[in-house]
C-alpha positions in Angstrom: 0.0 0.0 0.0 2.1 2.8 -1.4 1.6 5.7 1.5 -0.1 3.8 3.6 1.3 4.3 7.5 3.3 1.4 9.1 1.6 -0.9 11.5 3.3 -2.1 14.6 1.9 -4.6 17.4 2.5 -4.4 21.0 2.0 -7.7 22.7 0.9 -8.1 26.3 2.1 -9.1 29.7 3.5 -12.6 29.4 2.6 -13.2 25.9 4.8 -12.5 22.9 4.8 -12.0 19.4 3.9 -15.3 18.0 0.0 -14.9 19.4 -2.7 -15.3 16.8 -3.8 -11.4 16.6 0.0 -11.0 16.0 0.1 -13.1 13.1 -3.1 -12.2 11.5 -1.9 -8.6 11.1 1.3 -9.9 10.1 -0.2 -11.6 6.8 -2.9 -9.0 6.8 0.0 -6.3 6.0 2.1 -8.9 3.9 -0.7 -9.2 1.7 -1.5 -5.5 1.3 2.3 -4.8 0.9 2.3 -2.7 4.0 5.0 -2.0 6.7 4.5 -4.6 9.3 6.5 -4.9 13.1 5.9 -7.4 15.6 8.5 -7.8 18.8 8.7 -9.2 22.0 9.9 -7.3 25.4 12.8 -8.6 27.5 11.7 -11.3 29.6 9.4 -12.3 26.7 9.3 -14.7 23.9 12.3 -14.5 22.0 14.0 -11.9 23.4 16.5 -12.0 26.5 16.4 -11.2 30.3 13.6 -12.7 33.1 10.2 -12.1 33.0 9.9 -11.4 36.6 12.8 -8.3 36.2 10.4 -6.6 34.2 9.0 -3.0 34.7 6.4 -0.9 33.1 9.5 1.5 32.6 11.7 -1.4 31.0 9.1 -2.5 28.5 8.2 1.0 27.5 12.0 1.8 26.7 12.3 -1.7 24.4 8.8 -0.1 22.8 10.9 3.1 22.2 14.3 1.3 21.2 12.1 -0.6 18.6 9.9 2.3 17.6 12.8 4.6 17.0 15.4 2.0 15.6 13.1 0.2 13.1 10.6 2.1 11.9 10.1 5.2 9.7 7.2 7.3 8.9 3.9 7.4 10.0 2.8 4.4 12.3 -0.5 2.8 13.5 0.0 1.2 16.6 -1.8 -1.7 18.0 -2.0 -2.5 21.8 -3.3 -6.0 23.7 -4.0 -5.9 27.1 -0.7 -4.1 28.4 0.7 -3.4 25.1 -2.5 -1.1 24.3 -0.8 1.2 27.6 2.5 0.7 26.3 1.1 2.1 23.4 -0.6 4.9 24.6 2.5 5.8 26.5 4.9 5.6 23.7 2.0 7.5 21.5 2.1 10.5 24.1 6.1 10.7 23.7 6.2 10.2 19.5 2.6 12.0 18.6 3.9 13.2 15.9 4.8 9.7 14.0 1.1 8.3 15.3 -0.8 7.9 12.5 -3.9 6.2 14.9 -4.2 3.5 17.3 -5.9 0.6 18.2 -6.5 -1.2 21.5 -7.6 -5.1 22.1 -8.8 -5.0 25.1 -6.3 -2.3 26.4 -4.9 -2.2 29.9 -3.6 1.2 31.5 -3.0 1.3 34.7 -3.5 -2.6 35.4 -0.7 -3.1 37.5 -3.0 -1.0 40.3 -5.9 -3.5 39.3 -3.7 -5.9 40.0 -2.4 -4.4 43.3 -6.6 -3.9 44.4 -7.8 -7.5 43.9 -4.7 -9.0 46.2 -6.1 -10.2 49.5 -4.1 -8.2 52.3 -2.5 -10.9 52.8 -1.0 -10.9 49.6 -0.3 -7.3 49.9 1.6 -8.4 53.0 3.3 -11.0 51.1 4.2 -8.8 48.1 5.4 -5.9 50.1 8.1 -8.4 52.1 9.2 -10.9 49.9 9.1 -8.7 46.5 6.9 -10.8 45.0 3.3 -13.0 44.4 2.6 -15.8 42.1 -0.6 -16.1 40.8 -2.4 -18.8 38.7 -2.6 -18.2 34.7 -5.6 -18.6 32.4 -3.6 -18.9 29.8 -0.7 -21.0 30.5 0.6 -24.2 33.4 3.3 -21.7 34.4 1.7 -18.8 37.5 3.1 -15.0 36.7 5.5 -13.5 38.7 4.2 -10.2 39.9 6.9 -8.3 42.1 6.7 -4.9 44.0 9.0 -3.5 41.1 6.2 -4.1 39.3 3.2 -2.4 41.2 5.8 0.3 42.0 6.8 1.0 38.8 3.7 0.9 37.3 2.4 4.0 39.4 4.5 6.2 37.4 2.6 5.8 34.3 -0.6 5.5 35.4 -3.0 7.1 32.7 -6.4 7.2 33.4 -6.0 10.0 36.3 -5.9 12.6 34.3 -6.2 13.5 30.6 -4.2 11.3 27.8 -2.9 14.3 25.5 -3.6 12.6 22.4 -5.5 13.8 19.2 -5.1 11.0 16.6 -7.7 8.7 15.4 -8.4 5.8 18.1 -10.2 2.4 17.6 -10.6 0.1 20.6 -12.0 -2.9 20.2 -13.0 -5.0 24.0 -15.0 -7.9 25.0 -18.4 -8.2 27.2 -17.2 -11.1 28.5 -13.6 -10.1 29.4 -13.2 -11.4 32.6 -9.6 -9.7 33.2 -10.2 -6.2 31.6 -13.4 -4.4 32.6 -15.0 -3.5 29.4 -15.1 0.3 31.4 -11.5 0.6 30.9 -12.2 1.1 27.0 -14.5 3.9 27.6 -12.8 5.1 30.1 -9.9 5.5 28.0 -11.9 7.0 25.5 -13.5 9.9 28.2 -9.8 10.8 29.0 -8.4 11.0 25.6 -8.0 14.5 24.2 -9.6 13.9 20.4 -13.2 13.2 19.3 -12.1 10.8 16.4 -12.6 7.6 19.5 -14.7 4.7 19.1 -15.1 2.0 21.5 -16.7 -1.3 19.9 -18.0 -3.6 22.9 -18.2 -7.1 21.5 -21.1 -9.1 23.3 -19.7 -12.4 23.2 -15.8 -11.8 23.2 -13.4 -12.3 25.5 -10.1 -10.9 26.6 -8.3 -12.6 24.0 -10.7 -11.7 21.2 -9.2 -14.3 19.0 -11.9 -16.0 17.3 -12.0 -15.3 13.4 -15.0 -12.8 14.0 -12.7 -10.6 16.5 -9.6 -11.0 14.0 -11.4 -9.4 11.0 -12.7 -6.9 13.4 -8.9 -6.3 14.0 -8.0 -6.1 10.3 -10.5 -3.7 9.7 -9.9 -1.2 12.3 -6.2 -1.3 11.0 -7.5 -0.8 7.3 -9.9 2.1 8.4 -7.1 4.1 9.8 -4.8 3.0 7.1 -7.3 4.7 4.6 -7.9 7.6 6.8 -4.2 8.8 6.6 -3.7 7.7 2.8 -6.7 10.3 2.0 -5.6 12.9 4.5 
């Protein structure tokens, strides 16, 4: 697609960038002949370091290191779950390269979501050993959460104030997401600074959004903003 803006994908926490919606987009830009980046954070997938040294601040700076070093242009960026805060961070810092976004199920500030559903005691535990494991949906292995983490993340929280962002936003979140209230996508939309937001609840989806029905929905928010900059 001569023109068209770059698209890059933003995985989320403990996944990496072999996941379906990361691969869809990947042959979905192949096939149009558009600029395509998927990578994984330290600590994830193929890259180097442990998962559990991980920071808000550390993943932002690979976003950055990748955003800077190995792309060009205009870019759409596409956030799951915690990549759709990474993204909005790294948006607010490079607006003008942002050609739109588009979150799946996007997460700001979930670190402090986290941090409220812990019992006390594992507030108690977190706060003296440095860190909690906690059962996965998604995989045998528990996650790691550590103070760093919850620490961290409370210098980049979002959703307390405005997001000073003006570029075309899609975000796409399921009903039935049972990790990421549904609110934080229209709360994200209340906070951002443009009008060009839309917030698509899908009834039956869930955080994942990964069935074929969620995937095209994907493609076509990517190909709407695509369009959107080529005719600017």
């Amino acid at each position: 697609m001569q023109g068209a803006p770059g698209v890059m994908f933003m995985g989320g926490f403990a996944s990496d960038m072999t996941g379906i919606k990361a691969i869809t987009l990947d042959r979905f830009c192949r096939e149009r002949g558009q600029g395509y980046l998927r990578f994984d954070y330290r600590g994830h997938g193929a890259s180097e370091g442990e998962f559990r040294d991980g920071t808000i601040s550390a993943w932002l700076q690979d976003s950055l290191e990748v955003f800077d070093k190995l792309t060009a242009g205009p870019q759409i960026l596409v956030g799951s779950s915690m990549g759709g805060w990474l993204m909005l961070l790294l948006a607010v810092r490079r607006s003008e390269r942002i050609a739109g976004l588009v979150g799946i199920a996007a997460a700001p500030d979930f670190t402090e979501d986290i941090w409220q559903r812990f019992s006390g005691a594992e507030q108690d535990e977190l706060m003296t050993r440095g860190e909690v494991a906690r059962p996965s949906a998604y995989s045998d292995n528990p996650y790691v959460i550590t103070r760093a983490l919850i620490e961290d993340g409370r210098r980049h929280h979002l959703l307390d104030g405005e997001i000073a962002l003006d570029c075309p936003v899609r975000l796409l979140h399921g009903m039935a997401d049972t990790d990421v209230s549904p609110a934080k996508s229209l709360r994200i939309a209340e906070k951002l600074w443009g009008n060009d937001v839309v917030a698509t609840l899908i009834k039956d989806g869930d955080h994942r959004l990964s069935q074929p029905q969620d995937l095209q929905r994907l493609c076509d928010a990517v190909d709407e903003l695509s369009a959107q900059r080529g005719n600017a």
